[in-house]
C-alpha positions as CSV (number, residue, x, y, z in Angstrom):
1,X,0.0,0.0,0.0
2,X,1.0,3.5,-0.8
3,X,1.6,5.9,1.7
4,X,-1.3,8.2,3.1
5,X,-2.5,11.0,1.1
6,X,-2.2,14.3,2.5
7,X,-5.6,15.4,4.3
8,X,-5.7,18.6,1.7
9,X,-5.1,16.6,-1.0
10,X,-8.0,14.5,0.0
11,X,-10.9,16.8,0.5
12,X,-10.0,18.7,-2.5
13,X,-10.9,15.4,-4.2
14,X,-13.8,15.1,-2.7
15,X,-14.9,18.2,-3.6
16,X,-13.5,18.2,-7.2
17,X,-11.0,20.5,-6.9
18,X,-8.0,18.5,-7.0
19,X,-5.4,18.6,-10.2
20,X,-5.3,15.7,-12.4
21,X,-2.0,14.1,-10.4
22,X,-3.9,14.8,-7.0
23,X,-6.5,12.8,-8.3
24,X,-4.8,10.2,-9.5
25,X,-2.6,9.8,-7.0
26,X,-5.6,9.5,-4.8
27,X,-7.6,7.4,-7.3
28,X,-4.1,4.7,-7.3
29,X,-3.9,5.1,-3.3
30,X,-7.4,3.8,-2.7
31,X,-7.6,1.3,-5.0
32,X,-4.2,-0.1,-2.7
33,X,-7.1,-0.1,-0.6
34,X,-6.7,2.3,2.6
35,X,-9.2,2.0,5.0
36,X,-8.4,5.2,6.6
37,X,-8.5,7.7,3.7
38,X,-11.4,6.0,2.0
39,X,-13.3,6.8,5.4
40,X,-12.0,10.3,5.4
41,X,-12.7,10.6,1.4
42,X,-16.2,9.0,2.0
43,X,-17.4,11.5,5.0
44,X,-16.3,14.3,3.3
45,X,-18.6,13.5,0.1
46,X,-21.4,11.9,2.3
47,X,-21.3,13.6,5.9
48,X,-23.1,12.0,8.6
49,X,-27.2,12.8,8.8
50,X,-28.2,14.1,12.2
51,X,-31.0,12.3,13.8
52,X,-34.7,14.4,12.9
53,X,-32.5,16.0,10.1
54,X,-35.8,15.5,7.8
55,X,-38.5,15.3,10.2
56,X,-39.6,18.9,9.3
57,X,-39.7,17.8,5.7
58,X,-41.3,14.8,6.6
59,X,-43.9,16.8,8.3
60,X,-44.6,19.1,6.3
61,X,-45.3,16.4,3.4
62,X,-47.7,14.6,5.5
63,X,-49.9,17.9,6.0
64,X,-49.6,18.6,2.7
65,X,-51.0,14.8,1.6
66,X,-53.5,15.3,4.7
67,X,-54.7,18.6,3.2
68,X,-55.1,17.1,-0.6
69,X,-57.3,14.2,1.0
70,X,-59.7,16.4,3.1
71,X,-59.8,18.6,0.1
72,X,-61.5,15.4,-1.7
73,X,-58.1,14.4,-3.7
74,X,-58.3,11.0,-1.7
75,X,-57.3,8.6,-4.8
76,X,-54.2,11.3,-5.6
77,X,-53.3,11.2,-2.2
78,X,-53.0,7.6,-2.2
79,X,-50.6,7.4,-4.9
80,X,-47.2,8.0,-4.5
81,X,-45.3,11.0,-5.9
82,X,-43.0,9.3,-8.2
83,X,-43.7,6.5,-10.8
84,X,-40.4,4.6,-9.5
85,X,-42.0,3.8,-5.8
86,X,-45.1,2.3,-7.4
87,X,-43.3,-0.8,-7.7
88,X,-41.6,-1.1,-4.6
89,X,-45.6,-1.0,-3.1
């Protein structure tokens, strides 16, 4: 395994701001397959979600389905909002 890349290096990759040799060198390091920086690459691009992070949004979607069934949109209400979850129903 290749030696660590430099912390910089690493969240400038992340954010796709790295050179072409940062990148690769990053690119060959991970493959070598370094725990460590592929944690540090991975919760740069995908940070941890907060507990009740959504339940706003979550809230305010359930009024908002509420308030299209009591306003007599009951079969629309029913259905979900995106053709692609029908068929995990």
């Amino acid at each position: 395994m290749t030696a660590c890349v430099d912390c910089e290096i690493l969240h400038r990759f992340a954010a796709d701001t790295a050179s072409a040799s940062e990148r690769r060198q990053v690119v060959r390091h991970l493959l070598s397959g370094c725990g460590p920086c592929a944690s540090e690459v991975r919760s740069t691009c995908w940070p941890v979600i907060e507990e009740g992070a959504y339940d706003g949004a979550l809230a305010r979607m359930e009024t908002w389905a509420r308030d299209r069934e009591l306003a007599g949109h009951a079969e629309l209400a029913k259905q979900p909002p995106c053709p692609m979850l029908r068929s995990r129903a």
